[in-house]
C-alpha positions in Angstrom: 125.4 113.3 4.0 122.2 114.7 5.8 123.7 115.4 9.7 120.1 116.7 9.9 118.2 113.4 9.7 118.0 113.0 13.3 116.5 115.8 13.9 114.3 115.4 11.4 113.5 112.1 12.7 112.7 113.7 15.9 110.7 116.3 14.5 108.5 114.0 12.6 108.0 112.0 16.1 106.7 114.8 17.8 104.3 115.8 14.8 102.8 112.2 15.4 102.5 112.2 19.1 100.9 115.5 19.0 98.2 114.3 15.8 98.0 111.3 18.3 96.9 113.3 21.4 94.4 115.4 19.1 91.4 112.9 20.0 88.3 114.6 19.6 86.1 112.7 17.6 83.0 114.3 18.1 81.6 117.9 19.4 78.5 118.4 17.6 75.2 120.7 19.2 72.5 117.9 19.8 68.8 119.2 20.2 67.5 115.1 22.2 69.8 113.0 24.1 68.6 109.9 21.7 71.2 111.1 19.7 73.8 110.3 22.5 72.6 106.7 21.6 72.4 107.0 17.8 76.7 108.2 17.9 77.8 105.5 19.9 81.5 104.3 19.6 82.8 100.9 20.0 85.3 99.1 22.0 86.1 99.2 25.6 87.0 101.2 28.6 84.1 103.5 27.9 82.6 106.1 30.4 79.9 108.4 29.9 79.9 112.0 31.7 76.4 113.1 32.0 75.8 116.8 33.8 72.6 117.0 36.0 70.6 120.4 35.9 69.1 120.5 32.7 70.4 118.2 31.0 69.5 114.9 32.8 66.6 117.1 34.4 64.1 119.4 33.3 65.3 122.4 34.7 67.7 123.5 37.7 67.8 122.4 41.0 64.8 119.7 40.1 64.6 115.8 39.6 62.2 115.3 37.0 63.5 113.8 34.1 64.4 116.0 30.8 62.4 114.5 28.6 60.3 111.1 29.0 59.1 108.4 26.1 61.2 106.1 24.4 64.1 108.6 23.3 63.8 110.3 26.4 66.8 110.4 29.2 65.4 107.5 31.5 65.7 105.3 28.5 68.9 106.9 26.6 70.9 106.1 30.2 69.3 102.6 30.2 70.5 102.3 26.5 74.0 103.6 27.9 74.0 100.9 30.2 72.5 97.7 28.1 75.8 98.7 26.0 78.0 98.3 28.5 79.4 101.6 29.2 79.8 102.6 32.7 78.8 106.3 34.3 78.8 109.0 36.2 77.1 112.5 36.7 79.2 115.6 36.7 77.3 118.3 38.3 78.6 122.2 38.8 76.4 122.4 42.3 78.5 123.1 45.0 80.5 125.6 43.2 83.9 123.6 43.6 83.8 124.0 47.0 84.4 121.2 49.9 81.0 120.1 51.7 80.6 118.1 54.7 79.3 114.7 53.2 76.0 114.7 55.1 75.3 118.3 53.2 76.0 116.3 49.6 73.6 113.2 50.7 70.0 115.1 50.1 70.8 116.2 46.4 72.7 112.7 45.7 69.7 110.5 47.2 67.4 112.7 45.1 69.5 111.8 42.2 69.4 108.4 43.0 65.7 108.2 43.3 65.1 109.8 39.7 67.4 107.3 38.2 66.7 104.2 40.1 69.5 103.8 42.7 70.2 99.9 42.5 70.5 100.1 38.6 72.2 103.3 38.4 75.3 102.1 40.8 75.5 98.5 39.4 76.7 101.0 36.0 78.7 103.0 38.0 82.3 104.3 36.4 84.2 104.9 40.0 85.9 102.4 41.6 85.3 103.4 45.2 81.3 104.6 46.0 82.5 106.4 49.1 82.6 109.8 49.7 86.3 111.2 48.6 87.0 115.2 47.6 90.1 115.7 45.0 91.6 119.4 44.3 91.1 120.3 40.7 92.3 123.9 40.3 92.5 127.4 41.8 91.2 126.2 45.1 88.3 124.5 43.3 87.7 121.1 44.4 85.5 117.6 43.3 83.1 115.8 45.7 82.5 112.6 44.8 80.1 109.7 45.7 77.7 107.0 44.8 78.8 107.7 41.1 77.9 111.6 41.4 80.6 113.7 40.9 80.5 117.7 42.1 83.0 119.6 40.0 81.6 123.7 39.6 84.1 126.5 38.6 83.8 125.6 35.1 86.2 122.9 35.3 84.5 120.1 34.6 87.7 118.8 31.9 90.2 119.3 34.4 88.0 117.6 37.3 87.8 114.5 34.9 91.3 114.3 33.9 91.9 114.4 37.3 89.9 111.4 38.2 91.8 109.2 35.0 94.9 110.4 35.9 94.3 109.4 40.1 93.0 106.1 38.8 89.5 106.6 40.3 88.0 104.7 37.3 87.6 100.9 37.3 89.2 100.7 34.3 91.0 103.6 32.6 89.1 104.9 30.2 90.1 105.0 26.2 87.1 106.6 25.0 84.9 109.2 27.0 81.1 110.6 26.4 80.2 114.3 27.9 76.8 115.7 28.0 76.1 119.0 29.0 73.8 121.4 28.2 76.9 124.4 28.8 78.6 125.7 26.1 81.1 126.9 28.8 81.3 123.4 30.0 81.8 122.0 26.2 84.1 124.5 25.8 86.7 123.2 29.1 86.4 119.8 27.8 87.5 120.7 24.5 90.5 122.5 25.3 91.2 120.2 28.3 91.1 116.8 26.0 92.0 117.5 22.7 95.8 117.6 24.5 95.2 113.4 26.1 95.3 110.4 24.6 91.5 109.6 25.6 89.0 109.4 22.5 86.1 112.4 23.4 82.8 112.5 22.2 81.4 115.6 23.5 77.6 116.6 22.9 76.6 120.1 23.6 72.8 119.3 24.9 71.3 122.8 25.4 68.2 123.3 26.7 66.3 126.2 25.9 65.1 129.3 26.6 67.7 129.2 29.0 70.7 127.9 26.6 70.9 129.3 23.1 69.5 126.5 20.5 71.8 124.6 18.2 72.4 126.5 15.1 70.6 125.2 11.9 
């Protein structure tokens, strides 16, 4: 007779709920954000977390666009859209520190402007539009409104799981996109979701001479 079987039993329960929580289905170095768009997944309850300063724009602290054409980022966020998948940004301005709303509204109506604000709100991921501030970590905290979220101290996976977990989403999310041109951002979300049940699909967008290149 095997007294150990419920042990076992238990054992091999744990092994699948942590194989379970292991849900990074994609971290790849992407050199356009088209291929965002080309490594789309399927289903519902997606969100898409796309950083600002050089990533969505050319370079830091601007508004112009990344790139432009028909693979460029105007396009690849109306793409984003057209396949249903709601968004925010998730910018490190700020610094993780708590701002008087009126200080936020320049650099958000900016935002807006580059993006189209009517468009980019109708596809936004948060339930509630208004500002709100949520404490991540280490005295760091988020700023959020009109779909633009302000999460700096490199924390940028904890600021997110904090927004899913406080039910700040319209729908919780099964399956998450994260664009940033950081390798110190890519590497948070990693070690922040490959421990939750959310599908990731994280795309390191660096943008050089300031980033280092994806490898060949």
């Amino acid at each position: 007779m095997n007294f150990n079987k419920p042990l076992l039993v238990a054992s091999l329960i744990c092994s699948i709920t942590q194989v379970a929580l292991a849900e990074i289905k994609i971290s790849k170095c992407i050199g356009n954000i088209a291929e965002v768009t080309d490594n789309l997944p399927q289903g519902d309850n997606i969100i898409a977390i796309l950083d600002w300063d050089q990533t969505i724009s050319a370079k830091e602290g601007e508004y112009t666009p990344r790139e432009t054409g028909p693979k460029g980022t105007l396009e690849s966020i109306k793409k984003l859209s057209e396949a249903g998948i709601k968004m925010i940004i998730m910018t490190a301005r700020g610094g993780g520190y708590v701002y008087p709303e009126k200080d936020l509204d320049p650099f958000i109506n900016k935002m807006l402007e580059t993006m189209g604000s009517e468009n980019w709100l109708a596809h936004g991921a948060l339930k509630d539009k208004s500002y709100k501030t949520l404490p991540v970590k280490r005295r760091l905290h988020l700023l959020a409104k009109n779909q633009i979220v302000f999460a700096g101290g490199d924390v940028k996976g904890e600021a997110l799981a904090k927004l899913i977990d406080g039910n700040m989403f319209y729908q919780k999310p099964t399956k998450i996109i994260f664009v940033d041109n950081a390798d110190y951002n890519i590497r948070n979300m990693e070690a922040v979701f490959k421990n939750r049940q959310e599908e990731a699909y994280i795309f390191h967008y660096p943008n050089p001479p300031e980033d280092r290149p994806c490898s060949k």
